[in-house]
C-alpha positions, 0 to 999 in steps of 0.5 A, spaced: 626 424 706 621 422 701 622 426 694 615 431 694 610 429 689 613 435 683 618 430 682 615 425 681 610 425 677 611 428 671 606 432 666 605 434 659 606 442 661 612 440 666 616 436 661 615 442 656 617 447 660 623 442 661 624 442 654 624 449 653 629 452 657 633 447 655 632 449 648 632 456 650 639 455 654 643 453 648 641 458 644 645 464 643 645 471 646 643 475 641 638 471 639 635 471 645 634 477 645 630 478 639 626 472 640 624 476 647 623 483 643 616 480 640 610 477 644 610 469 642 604 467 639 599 463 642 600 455 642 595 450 641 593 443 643 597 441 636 603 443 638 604 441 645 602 434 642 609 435 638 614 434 643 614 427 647 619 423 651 621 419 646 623 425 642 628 426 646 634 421 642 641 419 644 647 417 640 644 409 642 638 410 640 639 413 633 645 407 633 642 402 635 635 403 630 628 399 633 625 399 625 629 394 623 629 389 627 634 385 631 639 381 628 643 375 631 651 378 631 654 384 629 656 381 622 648 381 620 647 387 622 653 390 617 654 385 613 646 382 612 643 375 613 647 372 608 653 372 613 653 366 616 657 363 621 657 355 619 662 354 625 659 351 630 661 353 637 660 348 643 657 348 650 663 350 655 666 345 660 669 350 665 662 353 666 655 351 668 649 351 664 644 357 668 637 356 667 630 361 669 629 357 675 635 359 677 632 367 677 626 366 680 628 367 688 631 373 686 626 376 681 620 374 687 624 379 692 625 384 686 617 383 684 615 385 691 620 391 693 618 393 685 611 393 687 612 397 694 615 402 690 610 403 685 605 403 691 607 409 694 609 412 687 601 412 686 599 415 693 604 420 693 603 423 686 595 422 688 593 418 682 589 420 676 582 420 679 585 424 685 579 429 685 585 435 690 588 437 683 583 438 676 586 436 670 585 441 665 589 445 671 595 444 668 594 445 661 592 452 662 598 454 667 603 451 662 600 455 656 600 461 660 608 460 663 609 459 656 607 466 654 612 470 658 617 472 654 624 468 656 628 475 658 625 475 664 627 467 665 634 469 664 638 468 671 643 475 669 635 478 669 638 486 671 634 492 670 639 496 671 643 493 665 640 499 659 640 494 654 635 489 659 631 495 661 629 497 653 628 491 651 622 491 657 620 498 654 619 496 648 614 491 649 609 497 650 607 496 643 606 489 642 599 488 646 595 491 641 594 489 633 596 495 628 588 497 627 588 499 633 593 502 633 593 507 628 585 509 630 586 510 637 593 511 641 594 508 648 598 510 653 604 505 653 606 506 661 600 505 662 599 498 657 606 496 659 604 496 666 598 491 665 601 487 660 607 487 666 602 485 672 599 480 668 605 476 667 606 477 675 600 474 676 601 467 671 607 468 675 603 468 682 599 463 680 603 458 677 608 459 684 601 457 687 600 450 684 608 449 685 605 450 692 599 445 692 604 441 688 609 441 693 604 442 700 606 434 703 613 436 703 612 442 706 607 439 712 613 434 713 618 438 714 614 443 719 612 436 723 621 435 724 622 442 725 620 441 732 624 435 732 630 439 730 630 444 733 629 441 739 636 436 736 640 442 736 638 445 742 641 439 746 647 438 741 648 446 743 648 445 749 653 438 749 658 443 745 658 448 750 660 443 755 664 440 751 668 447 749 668 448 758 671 441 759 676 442 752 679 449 756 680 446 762 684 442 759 687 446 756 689 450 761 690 445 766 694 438 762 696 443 755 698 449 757 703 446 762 705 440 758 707 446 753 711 450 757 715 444 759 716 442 752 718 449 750 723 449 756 726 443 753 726 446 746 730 453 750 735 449 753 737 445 747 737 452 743 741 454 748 746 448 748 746 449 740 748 457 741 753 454 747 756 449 742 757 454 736 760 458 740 765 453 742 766 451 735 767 458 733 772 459 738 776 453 736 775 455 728 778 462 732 785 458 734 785 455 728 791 459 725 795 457 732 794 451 732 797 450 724 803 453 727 803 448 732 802 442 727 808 444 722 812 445 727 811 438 730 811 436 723 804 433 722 802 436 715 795 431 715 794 433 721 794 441 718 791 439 711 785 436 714 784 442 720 784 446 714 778 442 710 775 440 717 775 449 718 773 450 711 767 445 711 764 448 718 765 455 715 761 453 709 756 449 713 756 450 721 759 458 721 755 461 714 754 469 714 758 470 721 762 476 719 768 476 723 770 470 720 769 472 712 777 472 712 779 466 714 777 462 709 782 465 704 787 465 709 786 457 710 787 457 701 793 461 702 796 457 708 794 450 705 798 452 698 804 455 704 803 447 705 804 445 700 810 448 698 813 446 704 812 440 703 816 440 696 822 444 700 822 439 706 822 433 701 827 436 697 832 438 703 831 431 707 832 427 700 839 431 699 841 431 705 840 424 707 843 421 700 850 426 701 852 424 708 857 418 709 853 411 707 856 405 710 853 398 711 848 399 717 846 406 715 839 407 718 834 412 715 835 419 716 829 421 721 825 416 720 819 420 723 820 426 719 820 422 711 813 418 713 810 425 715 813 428 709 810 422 705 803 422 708 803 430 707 804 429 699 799 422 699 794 426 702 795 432 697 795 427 692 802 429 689 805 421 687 812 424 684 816 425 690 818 417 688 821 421 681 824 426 685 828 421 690 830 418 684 833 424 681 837 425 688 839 418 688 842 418 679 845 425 683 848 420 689 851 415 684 855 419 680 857 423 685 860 415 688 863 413 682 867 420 681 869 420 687 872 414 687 875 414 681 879 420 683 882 418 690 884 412 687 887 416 681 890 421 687 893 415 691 897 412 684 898 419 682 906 420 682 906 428 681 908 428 674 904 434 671 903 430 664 898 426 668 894 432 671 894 434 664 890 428 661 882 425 663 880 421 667 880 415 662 886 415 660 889 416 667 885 409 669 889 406 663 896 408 669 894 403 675 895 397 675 890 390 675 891 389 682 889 396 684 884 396 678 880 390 680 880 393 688 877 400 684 871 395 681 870 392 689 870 399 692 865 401 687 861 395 687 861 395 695 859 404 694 854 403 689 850 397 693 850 401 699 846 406 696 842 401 692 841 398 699 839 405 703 835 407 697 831 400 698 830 402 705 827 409 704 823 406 699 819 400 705 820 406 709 815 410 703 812 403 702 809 402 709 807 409 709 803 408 702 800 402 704 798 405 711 795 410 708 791 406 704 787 403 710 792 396 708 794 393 714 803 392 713 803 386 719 799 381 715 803 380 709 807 375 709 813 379 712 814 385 713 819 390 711 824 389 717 825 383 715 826 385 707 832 389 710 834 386 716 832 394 720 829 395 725 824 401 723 820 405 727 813 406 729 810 411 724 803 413 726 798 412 722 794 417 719 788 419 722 783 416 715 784 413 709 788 418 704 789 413 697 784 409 694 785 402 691 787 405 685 791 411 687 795 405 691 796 401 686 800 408 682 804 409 688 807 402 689 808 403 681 811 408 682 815 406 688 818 400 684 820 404 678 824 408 683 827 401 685 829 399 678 831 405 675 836 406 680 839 399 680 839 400 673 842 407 674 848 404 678 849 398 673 850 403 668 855 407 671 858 400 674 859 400 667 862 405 664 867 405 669 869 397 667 869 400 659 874 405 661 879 400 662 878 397 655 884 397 652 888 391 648 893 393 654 889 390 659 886 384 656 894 383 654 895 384 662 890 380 665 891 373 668 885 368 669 885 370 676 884 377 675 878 376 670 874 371 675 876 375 680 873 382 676 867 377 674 866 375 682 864 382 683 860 384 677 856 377 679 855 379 686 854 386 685 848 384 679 846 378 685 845 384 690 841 389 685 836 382 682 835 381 690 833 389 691 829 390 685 827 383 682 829 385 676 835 383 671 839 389 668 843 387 662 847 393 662 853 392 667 853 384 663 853 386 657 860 391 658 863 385 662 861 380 657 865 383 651 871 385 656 870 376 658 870 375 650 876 379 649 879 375 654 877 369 652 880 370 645 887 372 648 887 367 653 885 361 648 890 364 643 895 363 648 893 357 651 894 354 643 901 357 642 903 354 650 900 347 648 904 348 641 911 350 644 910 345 650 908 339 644 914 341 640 920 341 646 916 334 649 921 328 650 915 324 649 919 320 656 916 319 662 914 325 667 914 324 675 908 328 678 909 333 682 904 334 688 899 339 685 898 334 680 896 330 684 892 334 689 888 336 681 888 328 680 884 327 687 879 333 687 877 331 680 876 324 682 872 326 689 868 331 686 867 329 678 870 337 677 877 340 674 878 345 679 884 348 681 887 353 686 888 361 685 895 359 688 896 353 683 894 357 677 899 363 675 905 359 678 910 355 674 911 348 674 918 345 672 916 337 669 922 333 668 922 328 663 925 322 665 928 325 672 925 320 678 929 323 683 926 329 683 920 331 688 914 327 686 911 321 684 912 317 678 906 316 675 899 320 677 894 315 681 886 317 680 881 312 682 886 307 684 889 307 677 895 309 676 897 313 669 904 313 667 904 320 663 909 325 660 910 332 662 905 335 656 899 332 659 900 334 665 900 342 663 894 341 659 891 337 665 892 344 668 889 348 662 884 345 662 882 346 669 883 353 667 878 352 662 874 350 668 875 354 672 874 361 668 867 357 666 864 357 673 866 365 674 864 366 667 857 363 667 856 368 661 862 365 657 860 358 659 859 356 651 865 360 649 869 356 653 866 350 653 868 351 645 875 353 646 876 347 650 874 342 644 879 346 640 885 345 645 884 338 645 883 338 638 890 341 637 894 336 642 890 331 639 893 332 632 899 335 634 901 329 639 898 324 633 904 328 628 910 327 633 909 321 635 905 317 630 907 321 624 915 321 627 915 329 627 918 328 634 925 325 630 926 332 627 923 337 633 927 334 640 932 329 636 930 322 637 933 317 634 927 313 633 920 312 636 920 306 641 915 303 644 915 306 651 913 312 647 908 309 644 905 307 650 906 313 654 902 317 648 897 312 649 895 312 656 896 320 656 891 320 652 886 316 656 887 320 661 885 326 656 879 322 655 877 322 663 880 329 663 874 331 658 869 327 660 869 330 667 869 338 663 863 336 660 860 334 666 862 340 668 860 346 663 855 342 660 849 345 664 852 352 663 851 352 656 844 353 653 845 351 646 849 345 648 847 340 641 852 343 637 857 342 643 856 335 645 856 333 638 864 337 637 865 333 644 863 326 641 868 328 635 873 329 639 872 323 643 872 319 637 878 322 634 882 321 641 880 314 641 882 312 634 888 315 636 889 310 641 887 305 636 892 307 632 897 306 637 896 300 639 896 298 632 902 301 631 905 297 638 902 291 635 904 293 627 912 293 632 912 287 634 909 283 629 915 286 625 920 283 629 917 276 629 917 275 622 923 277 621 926 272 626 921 267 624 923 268 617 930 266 619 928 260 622 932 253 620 929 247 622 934 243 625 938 243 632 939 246 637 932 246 639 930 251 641 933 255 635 936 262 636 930 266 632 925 263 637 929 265 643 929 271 639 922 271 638 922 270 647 927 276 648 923 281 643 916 280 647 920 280 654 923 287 652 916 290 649 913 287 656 918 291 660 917 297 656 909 297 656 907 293 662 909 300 667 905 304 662 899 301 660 894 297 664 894 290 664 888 289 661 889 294 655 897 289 655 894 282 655 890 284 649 896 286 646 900 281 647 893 276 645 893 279 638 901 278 638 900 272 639 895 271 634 899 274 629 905 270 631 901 263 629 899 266 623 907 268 621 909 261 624 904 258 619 905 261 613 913 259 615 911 252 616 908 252 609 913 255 607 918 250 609 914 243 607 914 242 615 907 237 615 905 233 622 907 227 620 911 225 626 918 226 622 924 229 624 923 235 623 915 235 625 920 234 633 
């Protein structure tokens, strides 16, 4: 639709009048009223020549100012032409250079559309010379307008407002000048209804050239009103087609459809009412069916009835008042639960560990502990280990009590004294044998309940990890195995009931347990062997009795380390300082026995009794002093120098025969003592080890006094100290030293700290071999003796050979036929070589003496 000639083509008058009301919008009320209160004078040519388009300025106008001219950049214009940028800015690469021709295709279509615009610009507004509207028209009716006062311009004019209405009064007095006034009155109704009239008239006349003005526009929309009116009749009577078939439809497709759709919704709400009312039907049995649950027992099953019913009563069955009650009674049951929970577990713990345990002792009802168990995790409560524990501490002092006094009844002799004093110190009444089996019946009482416990406790075990979602069969095996039980199927829990970290606290908890009470029982254990720890009971024991009280202690520790993979120090500790009193009294012993034998010992040959032998050959097989029980507290007679007694004459080890005398014999047995007390006592292992190298000190120096240093004349009577002596003492002594060699071997891995040791069993190597050294060098200090004194008194002239040479003969015949049965042949060659030896050398020294030269004399024979 194109725009009426009004607007666009603008005149002086037009353009003023634009000017004026937007001048008159911005000013205030107040003074516009009293601008309106006087008529406005008349305006002249002059000033409608003030006001122009170009006055009209805005904020880039008074910026950017025409009168100054055009500056290059914008720090000329601030800073003035003296600024020069002197960087030269080249021509871009990336961009292509634009020239005027590449504008001319566009500024040719742009000219020809320009040139239509203005065309139809110029017919629509008529022209300049149009002769339809005079010039000076225009002028005259905007000098006219401008001569109404704005009140009646206003958009809130009302009459009825009273401040409105006196100001239109009030113009009354404005048509005249003051003159005529004061010489002749006017009506003032009557004047003001002229004056008002003619302002209607500018008022009409002005519509009217509005009118003109505007005439094109008013014929084009009378030409298409036909056309729309026609338009709109056809398109009334589409949408009265339309709005037939749409009823159709939806009373024919849609009502149908949603009656179908709302059976369906029907049938879904009346499901959905048929299902609350099945839910609050079982809500309704919910206290029947807990009854039910606690006494099958499943506690998880009536714990999470009682959180599933709670949630639908919050969720599914809110604002039901028939059931406003039963949340509370739920709480009430669940803490009832609760404490049946804690009852129950309390009443199974103590009746399960007061019953009679023995060896295959199975867990007592099985199924009800693993409820019991699932119920306390699944409320959380993680110290019912705590509280199996207490009863176990309970169940263990309750054993070891009650042992103690049946055997104190069986032993018990009736008289009243003894009724009378504690239970310490009628311990001190039984004898060793009966208290080593007291020790062996704890032992074995003590790890039936460190046993049964570690049962409970895979039972709890299973539980906890089943109720943590892990799966017990994949672990590399399974607590049947651990205990050799065959367990029950538990049922698993309906839903996970610990988090990791809650089953890590748990199985915590439940390893404590298995520590506590192996500690716990080794305590106990241990004050039961301190009981008897008077001076009279390591004066009493023997070296069997303590390696059999050691054997129990290890096994029972063993038993304990193999339940809970933890070593307690309490029970080892007690025996270790009951072994040491031992081992100081048995080693002191031992000394003085070694001592006494020493000084009644003949130094002549022994005969070998069995035993011996039997010793010799399980030394030689297996490199170990060992020797058995029944061998080590009987007594052995040795004869000295009886062959016709039972036995062999010499001890054969290896092939190799060793003539010895009696003492060596029963320190070879003391020494598998040693030995053997070592292996039982691993503890005192070092301790032993030490003692041992003492004893064999001791017989070394005592054996080197009485043989070597002639003690034996004073202690057993000897005449003199032969060379069978001599012999015998020497290889007594290497058997002692093959003797030691193999105790090394066999204590020296028990010992932790071993170079002190193997430096005090290198001295005591050392010491016994001079000792040998010694002896040889007495044999052959003997025998060289008895040569320079023969050769000494030798003549040389007939009978040849002379008596000191068949002397010299019958003395090494006599010390071959005392040393050959008694030292090896080796050791007797090498003796008689430096015999021999020595023999050349007095022969020598003789034959310069004598002036005897190899000169083929006489005398040189």
């Amino acid at each position: 639709m194109q725009t009426s000639p009004s607007n666009t083509g603008t005149t002086p008058k037009t353009s003023k009048k634009k000017s004026q009301t937007a001048a008159g919008a911005m000013e205030a009320k107040s003074s516009k009223q009293k601008q309106n209160s006087t008529f406005p004078r008349k305006s002249s040519p002059r000033d409608m020549e003030l006001w122009k388009v170009l006055s009209s300025q805005n904020l880039p106008a008074v910026l950017n100012d025409p009168n100054r001219g055009k500056q290059r950049d914008f720090f000329t214009k601030l800073w003035g032409e003296d600024f020069v940028e002197t960087a030269f800015i080249g021509n871009l690469e990336h961009l292509p250079e634009v020239s005027y021709s590449s504008f001319e295709h566009y500024l040719k279509k742009v000219n020809k559309r320009l040139k239509q615009h203005e065309k139809l610009n110029h017919a629509i507004s008529g022209g300049p010379l149009s002769p339809k509207r005079p010039a000076a028209l225009p002028e005259k009716l905007q000098s006219d307008v401008s001569g109404i006062p704005r009140i009646f311009m206003q958009s809130n004019f009302d009459l009825r407002v009273p401040e409105t209405f006196q100001t239109i009064h009030s113009l009354k007095g404005e048509v005249t000048s003051p003159s005529e006034s004061s010489s002749k009155p006017l009506n003032s109704a009557k004047v003001l209804q002229e004056k008002l009239a003619h302002y209607l008239d500018i008022v009409e006349v002005q519509i009217a050239y509005q009118v003109t003005q505007k005439s094109d526009s008013f014929f084009q929309a009378m030409s298409s009103h036909d056309a729309l009116m026609e338009k709109l009749s056809r398109t009334s009577k589409t949408v009265s087609s339309l709005r037939s078939n749409l009823r159709n439809m939806d009373q024919y497709l849609v009502q149908d459809s949603l009656k179908i759709l709302q059976c369906a919704q029907m049938k879904q709400n009346y499901f959905a009412v048929v299902e609350k009312l099945k839910l609050m039907v079982t809500v309704n049995q919910t206290q029947s069916m807990l009854q039910l649950l606690l006494s099958i027992p499943d506690y998880v099953a009536a714990i999470d009835l009682i959180c599933t019913t709670q949630e639908i009563l919050v969720q599914e069955l809110a604002g039901i008042n028939g059931f406003r009650h039963l949340s509370s009674q739920l709480s009430e049951m669940q803490r009832l639960i609760d404490k049946i929970l804690s009852a129950e577990f309390e009443r199974y713990v103590t009746a399960d560990l007061n019953r009679p345990l023995d060896q295959y002792t199975e867990v007592l009802e099985e199924d009800k502990l693993a409820s019991i168990v699932y119920g306390m995790l699944r409320q959380k409560y993680f110290n019912f280990a705590n509280k199996y524990k207490e009863e176990a501490f309970t169940s263990i002092k309750a054993t070891v009590k009650q042992l103690v006094i049946e055997e104190i009844a069986a032993n018990d002799s009736g008289e009243g004294d003894m009724r009378l004093t504690g239970t310490g110190e009628q311990l001190q009444g039984l004898s060793l044998n009966q208290w080593r089996q007291l020790l062996e019946r704890t032992a074995e009482a003590l790890l039936r309940v460190v046993n049964h416990v570690k049962v409970v406790h895979d039972v709890m075990r299973e539980a906890v990890d089943k109720s943590s979602g892990k799966n017990v069969q994949s672990d590399g095996k399974s607590s049947e195995e651990d205990s050799g039980i065959s367990y029950l199927n538990i049922s698993d829990p309906s839903e996970t009931l610990l988090t990791p970290d809650e089953r890590k606290i748990v199985n915590f908890c439940l390893g404590e347990l298995l520590c506590s009470v192996c500690d716990f029982a080794n305590d106990q254990f241990a004050q039961l062997l301190t009981m008897q720890s008077k001076e009279i009971w390591v004066e009493r024991a023997t070296a069997v009795q303590v390696c059999d009280v050691a054997r129990i202690v290890d096994n029972f520790v063993d038993s304990c380390i193999r339940v809970c993979d933890k070593r307690s120090t309490a029970l080892t500790s007690a025996f270790k300082v009951q072994a040491s009193k031992f081992i100081n009294k048995f080693h002191q012993d031992q000394k003085d026995k070694l001592t006494m034998i020493l000084a009644s010992e003949t130094w002549k040959q022994t005969v070998v009794p069995q035993q011996f032998q039997n010793l010799a050959d399980k030394l030689h097989e297996t490199g170990k002093l060992t020797l058995p029980k029944r061998d080590l507290d009987s007594s052995v007679s040795i004869s000295n120098g009886n062959h016709n007694s039972a036995g062999a004459p010499a001890l054969v080890m290896g092939g190799e025969k060793y003539v010895v005398v009696g003492s060596i014999l029963l320190l070879l047995k003391m020494m598998a003592e040693y030995c053997l007390c070592a292996d039982e006592l691993s503890v005192m292992a070092p301790n032993l080890l030490r003692c041992l190298v003492e004893l064999l000190q001791l017989f070394n120096s005592r054996s080197c006094q009485l043989v070597l240093g002639a003690g034996a004349l004073h202690s057993v009577g000897l005449n003199t100290i032969t060379s069978t002596n001599l012999a015998l003492m020497s290889r007594s002594l290497q058997l002692v030293l093959v003797a030691a060699e193999a105790a090394k071997q066999q204590l020296l891995p028990s010992v932790t700290d071993s170079q002190r040791i193997v430096m005090h069993l290198a001295n005591l190597e050392k010491d016994i071999m001079s000792h040998c050294k010694e002896i040889e060098n007495k044999l052959l200090a003997l025998i060289c003796g008895l040569v320079s004194r023969e050769v000494s008194q030798w003549d040389a002239r007939p009978p040849v050979p002379s008596n000191s040479f068949r002397n010299v003969s019958k003395h090494m015949r006599k010390l071959h036929e005392a040393i050959s049965e008694v030292l090896p042949e080796k050791q007797v060659q090498n003796l008689y070589r430096n015999a021999h030896k020595m023999f050349k050398i007095v022969l020598k020294e003789q034959l310069v003496k004598m002036n005897i030269l190899n000169n083929g004399g006489p005398q040189h024979g």
